[in-house]
C-alpha positions as CSV (number, residue, x, y, z in Angstrom):
1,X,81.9,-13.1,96.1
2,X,80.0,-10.0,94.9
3,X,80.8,-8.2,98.3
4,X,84.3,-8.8,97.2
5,X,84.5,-7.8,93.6
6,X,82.3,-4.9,94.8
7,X,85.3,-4.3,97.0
8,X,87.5,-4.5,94.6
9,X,85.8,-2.3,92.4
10,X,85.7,0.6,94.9
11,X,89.4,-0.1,95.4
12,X,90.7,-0.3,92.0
13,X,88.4,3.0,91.6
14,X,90.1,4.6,94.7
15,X,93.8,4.3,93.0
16,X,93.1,5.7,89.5
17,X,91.4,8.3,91.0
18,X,94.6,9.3,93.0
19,X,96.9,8.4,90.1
20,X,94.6,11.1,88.0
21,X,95.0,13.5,90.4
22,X,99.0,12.6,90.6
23,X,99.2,12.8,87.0
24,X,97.3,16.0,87.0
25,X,99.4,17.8,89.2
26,X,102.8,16.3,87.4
27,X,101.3,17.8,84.3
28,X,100.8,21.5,86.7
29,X,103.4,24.3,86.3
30,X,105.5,25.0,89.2
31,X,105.4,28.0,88.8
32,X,102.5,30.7,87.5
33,X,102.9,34.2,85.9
34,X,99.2,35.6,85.1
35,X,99.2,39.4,83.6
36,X,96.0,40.7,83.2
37,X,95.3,44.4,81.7
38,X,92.1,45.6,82.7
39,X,90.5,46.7,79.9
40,X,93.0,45.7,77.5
41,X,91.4,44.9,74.4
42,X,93.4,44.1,70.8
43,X,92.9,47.8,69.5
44,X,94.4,48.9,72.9
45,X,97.2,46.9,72.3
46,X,97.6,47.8,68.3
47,X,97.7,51.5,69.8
48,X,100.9,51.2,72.1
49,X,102.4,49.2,69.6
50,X,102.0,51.9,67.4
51,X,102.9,54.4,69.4
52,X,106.1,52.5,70.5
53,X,107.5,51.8,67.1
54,X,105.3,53.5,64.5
55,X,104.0,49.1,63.5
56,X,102.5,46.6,65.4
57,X,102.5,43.1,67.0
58,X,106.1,45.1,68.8
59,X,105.1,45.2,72.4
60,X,107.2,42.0,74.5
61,X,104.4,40.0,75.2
62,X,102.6,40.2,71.3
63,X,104.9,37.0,69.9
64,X,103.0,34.5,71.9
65,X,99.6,35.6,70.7
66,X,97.9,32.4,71.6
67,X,93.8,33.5,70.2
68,X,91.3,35.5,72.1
69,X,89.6,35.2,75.3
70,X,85.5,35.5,75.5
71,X,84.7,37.3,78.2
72,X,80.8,37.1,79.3
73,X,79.5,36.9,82.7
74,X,76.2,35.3,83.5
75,X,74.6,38.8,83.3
76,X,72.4,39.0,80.3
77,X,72.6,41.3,77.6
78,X,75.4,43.4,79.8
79,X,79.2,43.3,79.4
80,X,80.8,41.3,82.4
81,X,82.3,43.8,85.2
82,X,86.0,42.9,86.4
83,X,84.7,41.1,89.5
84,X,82.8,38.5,87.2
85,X,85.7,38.3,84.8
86,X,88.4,38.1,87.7
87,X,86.0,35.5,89.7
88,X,85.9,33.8,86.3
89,X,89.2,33.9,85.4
90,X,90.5,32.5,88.9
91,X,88.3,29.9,89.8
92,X,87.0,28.1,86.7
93,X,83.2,29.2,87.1
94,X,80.9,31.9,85.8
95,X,79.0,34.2,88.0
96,X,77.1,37.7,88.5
97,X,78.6,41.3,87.7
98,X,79.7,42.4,91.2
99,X,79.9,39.0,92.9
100,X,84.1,38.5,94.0
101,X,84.9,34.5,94.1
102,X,81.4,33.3,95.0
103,X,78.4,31.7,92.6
104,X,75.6,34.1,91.5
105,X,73.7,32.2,94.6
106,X,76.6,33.6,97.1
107,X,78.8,30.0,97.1
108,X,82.1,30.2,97.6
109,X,84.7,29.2,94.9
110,X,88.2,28.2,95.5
111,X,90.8,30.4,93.7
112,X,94.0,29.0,91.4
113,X,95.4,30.9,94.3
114,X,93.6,29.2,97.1
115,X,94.5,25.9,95.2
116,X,97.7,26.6,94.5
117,X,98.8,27.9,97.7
118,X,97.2,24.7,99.2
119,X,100.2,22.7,97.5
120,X,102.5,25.0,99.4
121,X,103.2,27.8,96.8
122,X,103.8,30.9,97.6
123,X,101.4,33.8,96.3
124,X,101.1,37.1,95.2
125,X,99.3,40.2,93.7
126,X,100.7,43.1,92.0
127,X,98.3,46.2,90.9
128,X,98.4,49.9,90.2
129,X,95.0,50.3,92.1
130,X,93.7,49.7,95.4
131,X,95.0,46.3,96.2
132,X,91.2,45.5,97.4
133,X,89.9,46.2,94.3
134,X,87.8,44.0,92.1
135,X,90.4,42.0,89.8
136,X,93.1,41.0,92.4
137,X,90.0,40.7,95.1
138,X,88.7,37.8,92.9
139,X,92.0,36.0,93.6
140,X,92.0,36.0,97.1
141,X,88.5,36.8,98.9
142,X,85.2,35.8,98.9
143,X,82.1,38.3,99.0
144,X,79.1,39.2,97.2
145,X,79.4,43.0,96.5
146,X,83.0,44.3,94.9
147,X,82.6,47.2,97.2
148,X,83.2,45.1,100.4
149,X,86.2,46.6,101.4
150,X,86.5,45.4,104.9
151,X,85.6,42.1,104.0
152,X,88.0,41.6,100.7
153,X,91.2,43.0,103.3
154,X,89.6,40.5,106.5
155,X,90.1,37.6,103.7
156,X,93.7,38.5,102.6
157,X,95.2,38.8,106.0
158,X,92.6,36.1,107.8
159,X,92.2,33.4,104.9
160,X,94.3,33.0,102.0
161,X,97.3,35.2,103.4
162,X,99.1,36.0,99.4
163,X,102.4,36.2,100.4
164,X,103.0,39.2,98.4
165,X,100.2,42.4,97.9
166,X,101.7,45.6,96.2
167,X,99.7,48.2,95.1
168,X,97.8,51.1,96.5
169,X,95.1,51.9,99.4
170,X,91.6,53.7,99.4
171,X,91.6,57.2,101.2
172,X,88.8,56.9,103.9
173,X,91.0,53.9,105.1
174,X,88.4,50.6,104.2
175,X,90.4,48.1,102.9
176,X,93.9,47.0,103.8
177,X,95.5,49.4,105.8
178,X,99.1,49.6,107.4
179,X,97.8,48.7,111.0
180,X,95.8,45.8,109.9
181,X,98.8,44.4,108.1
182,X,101.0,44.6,110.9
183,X,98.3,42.9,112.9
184,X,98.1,40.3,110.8
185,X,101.8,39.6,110.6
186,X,102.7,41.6,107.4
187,X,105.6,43.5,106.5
188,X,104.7,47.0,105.4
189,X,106.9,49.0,103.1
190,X,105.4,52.6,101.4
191,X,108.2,53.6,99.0
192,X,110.5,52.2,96.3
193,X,113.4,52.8,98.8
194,X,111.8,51.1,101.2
195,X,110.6,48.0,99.0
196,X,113.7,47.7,97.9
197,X,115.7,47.3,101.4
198,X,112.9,45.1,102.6
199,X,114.3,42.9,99.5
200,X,118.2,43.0,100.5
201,X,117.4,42.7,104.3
202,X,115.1,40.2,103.8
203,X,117.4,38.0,101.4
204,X,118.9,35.7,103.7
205,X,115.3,34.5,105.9
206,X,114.8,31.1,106.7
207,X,110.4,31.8,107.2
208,X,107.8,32.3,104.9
209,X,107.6,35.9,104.1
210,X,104.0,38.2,104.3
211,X,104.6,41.8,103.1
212,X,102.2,44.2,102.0
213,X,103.4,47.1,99.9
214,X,101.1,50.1,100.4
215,X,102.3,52.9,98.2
216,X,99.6,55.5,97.1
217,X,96.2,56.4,97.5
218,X,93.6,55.2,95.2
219,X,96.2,54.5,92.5
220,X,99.8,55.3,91.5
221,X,100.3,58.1,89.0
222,X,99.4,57.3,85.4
223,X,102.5,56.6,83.5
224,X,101.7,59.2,80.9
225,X,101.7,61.8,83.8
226,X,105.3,61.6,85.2
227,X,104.3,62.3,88.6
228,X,101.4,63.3,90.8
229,X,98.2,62.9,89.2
230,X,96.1,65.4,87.9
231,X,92.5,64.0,88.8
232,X,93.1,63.6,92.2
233,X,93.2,59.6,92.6
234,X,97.1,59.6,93.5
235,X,99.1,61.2,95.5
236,X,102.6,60.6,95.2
237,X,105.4,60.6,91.8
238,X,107.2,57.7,90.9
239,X,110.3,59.5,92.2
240,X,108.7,58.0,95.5
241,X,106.5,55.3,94.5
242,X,107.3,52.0,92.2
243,X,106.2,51.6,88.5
244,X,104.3,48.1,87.6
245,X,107.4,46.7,86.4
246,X,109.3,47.2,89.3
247,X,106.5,46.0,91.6
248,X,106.5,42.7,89.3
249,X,110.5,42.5,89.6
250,X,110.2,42.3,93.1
251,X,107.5,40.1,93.8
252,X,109.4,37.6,91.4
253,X,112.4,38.3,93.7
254,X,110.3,36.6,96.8
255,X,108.0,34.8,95.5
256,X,110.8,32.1,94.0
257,X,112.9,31.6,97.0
258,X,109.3,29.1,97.6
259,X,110.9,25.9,97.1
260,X,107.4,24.8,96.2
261,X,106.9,27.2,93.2
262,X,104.5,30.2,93.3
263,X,101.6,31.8,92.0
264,X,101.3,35.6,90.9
265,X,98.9,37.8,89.4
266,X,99.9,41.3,88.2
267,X,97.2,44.1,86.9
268,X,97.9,46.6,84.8
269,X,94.5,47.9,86.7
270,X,95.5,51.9,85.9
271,X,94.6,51.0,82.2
272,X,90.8,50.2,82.6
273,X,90.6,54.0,84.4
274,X,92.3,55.6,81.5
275,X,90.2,53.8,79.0
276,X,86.7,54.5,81.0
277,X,88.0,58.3,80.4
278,X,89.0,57.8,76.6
279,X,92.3,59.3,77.3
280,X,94.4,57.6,74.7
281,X,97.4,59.0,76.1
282,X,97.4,57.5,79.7
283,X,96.0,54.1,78.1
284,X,99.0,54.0,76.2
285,X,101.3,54.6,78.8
286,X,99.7,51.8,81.0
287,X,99.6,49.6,78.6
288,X,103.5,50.2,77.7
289,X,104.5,49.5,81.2
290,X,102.5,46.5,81.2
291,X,104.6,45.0,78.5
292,X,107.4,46.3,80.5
293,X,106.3,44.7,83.9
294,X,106.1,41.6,81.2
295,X,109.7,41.7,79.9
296,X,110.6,41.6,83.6
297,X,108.8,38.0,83.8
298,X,110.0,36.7,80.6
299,X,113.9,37.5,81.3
300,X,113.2,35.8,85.0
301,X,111.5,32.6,83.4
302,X,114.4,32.3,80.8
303,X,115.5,28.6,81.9
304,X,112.6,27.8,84.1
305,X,110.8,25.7,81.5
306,X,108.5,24.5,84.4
307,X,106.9,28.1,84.2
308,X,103.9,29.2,82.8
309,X,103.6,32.7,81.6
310,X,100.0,34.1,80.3
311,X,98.6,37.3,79.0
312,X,95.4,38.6,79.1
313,X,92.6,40.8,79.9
314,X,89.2,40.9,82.3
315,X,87.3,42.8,79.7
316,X,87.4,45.4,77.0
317,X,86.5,49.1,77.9
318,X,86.1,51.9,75.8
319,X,85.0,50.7,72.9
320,X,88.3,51.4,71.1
321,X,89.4,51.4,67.4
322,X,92.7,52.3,65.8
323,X,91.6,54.3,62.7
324,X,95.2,55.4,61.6
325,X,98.8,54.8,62.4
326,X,101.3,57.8,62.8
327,X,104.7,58.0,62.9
328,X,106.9,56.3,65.9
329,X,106.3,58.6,68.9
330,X,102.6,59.8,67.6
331,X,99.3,58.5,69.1
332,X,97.6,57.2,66.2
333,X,93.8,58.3,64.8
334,X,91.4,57.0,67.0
335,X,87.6,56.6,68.2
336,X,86.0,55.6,71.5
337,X,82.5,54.1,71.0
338,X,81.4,53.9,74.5
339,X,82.7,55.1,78.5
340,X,82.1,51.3,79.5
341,X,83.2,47.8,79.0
342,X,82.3,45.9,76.2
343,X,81.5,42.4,75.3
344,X,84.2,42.0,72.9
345,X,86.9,39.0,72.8
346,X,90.3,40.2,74.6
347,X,93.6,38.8,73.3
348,X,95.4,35.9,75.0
349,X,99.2,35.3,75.1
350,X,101.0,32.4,76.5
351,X,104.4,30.8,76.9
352,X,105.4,27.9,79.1
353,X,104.5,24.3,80.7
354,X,100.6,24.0,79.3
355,X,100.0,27.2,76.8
356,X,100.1,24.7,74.2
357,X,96.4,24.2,75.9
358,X,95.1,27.8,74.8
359,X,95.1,27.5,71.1
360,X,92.1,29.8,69.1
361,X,89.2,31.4,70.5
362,X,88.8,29.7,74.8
363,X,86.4,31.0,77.2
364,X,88.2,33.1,80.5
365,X,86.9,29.8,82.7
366,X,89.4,27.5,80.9
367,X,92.7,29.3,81.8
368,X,92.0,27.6,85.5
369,X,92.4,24.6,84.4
370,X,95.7,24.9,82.6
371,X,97.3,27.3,85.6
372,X,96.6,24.2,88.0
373,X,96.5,21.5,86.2
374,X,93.1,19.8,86.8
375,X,89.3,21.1,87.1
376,X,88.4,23.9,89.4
377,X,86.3,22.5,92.2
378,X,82.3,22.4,92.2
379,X,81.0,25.5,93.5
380,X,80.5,25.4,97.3
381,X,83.7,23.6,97.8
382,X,85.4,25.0,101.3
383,X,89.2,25.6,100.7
384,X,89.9,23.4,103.3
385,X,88.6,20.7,101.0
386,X,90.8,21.2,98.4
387,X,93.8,18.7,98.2
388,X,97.4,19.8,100.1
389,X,101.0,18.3,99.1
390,X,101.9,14.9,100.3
391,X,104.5,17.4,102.3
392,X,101.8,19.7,103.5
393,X,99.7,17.3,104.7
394,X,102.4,15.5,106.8
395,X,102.7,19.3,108.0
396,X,99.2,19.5,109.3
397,X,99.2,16.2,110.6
398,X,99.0,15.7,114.2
């Protein structure tokens, strides 16, 4: 008698536990849109606002101000660097300045893009920097210095294989390259012209697509520029190369012929450079094309109310604070405190299935939960142990 009721204990336990998990991921978006501007802090924002239309709260993404985003990493007394906030932001957990998706004692933590591609979404990451760099590295790889180049690209094309990765590639050729790509089954396209015929030739396939757009080196040219960049980093004009919100236009156009939904991130990563320089004028070009690159997703998710949209940032850098407005057109009065990141709050904006869960003042761990719909994993979790589709698994199964 008590062997049965024990029985029927662990059974009844067994059911809720999977009708929890069913509800969870009823409750989950289909599909994902996460924008995050490196270094993007409110006063960043007020400035291109300013500059755009001479007021604020004017940029596409500042009506669905949802509160503020703290920020810290588990690093003491020191603002958080963008591969704890990025390993933060896409897995759930805290961990150590440098560290990219693993625990400050070198566990590995599944991504929202690990997870999600698990339930057979598609994936993607979009950035104006070197696509193995530290925020869209925390998405998709697992390491325990920011700087392992080889490592971050062996994880993209070996382990969680995002279906899309635009941006640009370091110089000295660590990282993800062309030949690597190829290897690994990837597409490879360098221009605009080129990304854009790998679209209409690709329109009618019946696979899942892989392609890696590989545009510039060390970073396409700063809006505020118009072309080749003066400090060396880039080495191509946009008369070649795509802007942010044609990269994001794109990536939208693949990514949601998934049947299964999708997941992309998209980093205005250009931003955190300009800022780290104090040059108001480039920060306020990234940050315009940022809300451009947003307008893009907000006109694609009109009518997709299964689709949630969020805004944010890693970290604040610079220090920055708006000290005067000036007419529309006119950088306003400014002052940098600092060349680094701070600790400050960054804003949060959110629209779709679940922002309603972002109200106020959150910490950048609880956006994982609202992006997949249930609690990350404990740390030390394999991939492979996180759950697949009833469709999936009936995939894997022999």
């Amino acid at each position: 008698m008590v062997r049965s009721k024990r029985f029927f204990v662990a059974a009844l336990s067994a059911v809720l536990c999977l009708l929890v998990v069913g509800a969870a991921w009823a409750e989950a978006p289909k599909n994902v849109i996460l924008f995050i501007g490196d270094g993007m802090g409110f006063e960043q924002v007020k400035a291109a606002s300013l500059y755009a239309a001479g007021k604020e709260g004017t940029l596409a993404f500042e009506p669905y101000g949802k509160g503020e985003v703290m920020t810290r990493s588990v690093a003491a007394g020191r603002p958080t660097d963008s591969a704890a906030a990025a390993t933060a932001l896409a897995t759930g957990h805290k961990t150590a300045n440098g560290r990219i998706g693993t625990t400050p004692d070198g566990r590995e933590l599944p991504t929202v893009l690990e997870c999600l591609a698990r339930r057979g979404k598609w994936t993607g990451l979009v950035t104006t920097v070197p696509i193995t760099h530290a925020t869209p590295a925390g998405f998709a790889a697992h390491c325990n210095n920011r700087n392992e180049y080889e490592k971050i690209a062996a994880d993209y094309f070996e382990r969680s294989r995002p279906n899309v990765l635009f941006g640009a590639y370091w110089a000295d050729g660590k990282g993800v390259t062309e030949a690597k790509a190829r290897a690994a089954g990837y597409a490879v396209v360098r221009t605009r012209e080129a990304l854009a015929d790998f679209v209409h030739q690709s329109a009618g396939a019946a696979d899942t697509l892989h392609v890696s757009g590989q545009f510039a080196a060390e970073q396409l040219p700063y809006e505020h520029d118009g072309g080749i960049h003066k400090g060396g980093r880039a080495n191509v004009s946009y008369e070649t190369a795509p802007h942010l919100s044609e990269m994001t236009s794109v990536a939208l156009q693949i990514l949601s012929r998934s049947p299964d939904g999708f997941f992309l991130m998209v980093e205005g990563g250009a931003l955190d450079w300009a800022c780290h320089e104090n040059h108001l004028e480039r920060a306020v070009g990234e940050t315009l094309e940022f809300a451009k690159a947003f307008q893009i997703a907000l006109n694609w998710a009109k009518g997709c109310p299964d689709t949630l949209i969020l805004v944010t940032a890693d970290h604040e850098c610079g220090g920055l604070k708006v000290r005067k407005a000036a007419p529309r057109g006119q950088l306003p009065k400014v002052v940098w405190t600092t060349g680094g990141h701070t600790g400050t709050n960054v804003p949060l904006y959110a629209l779709g299935l679940g922002s309603e869960r972002l109200e106020g003042v959150v910490d950048n761990t609880d956006l994982f939960g609202v992006m997949v719909g249930e609690d990350p994993p404990p740390a030390g979790t394999s991939v492979e142990q996180v759950p697949v589709s009833k469709e999936k698994q009936e995939a894997l199964a022999p």
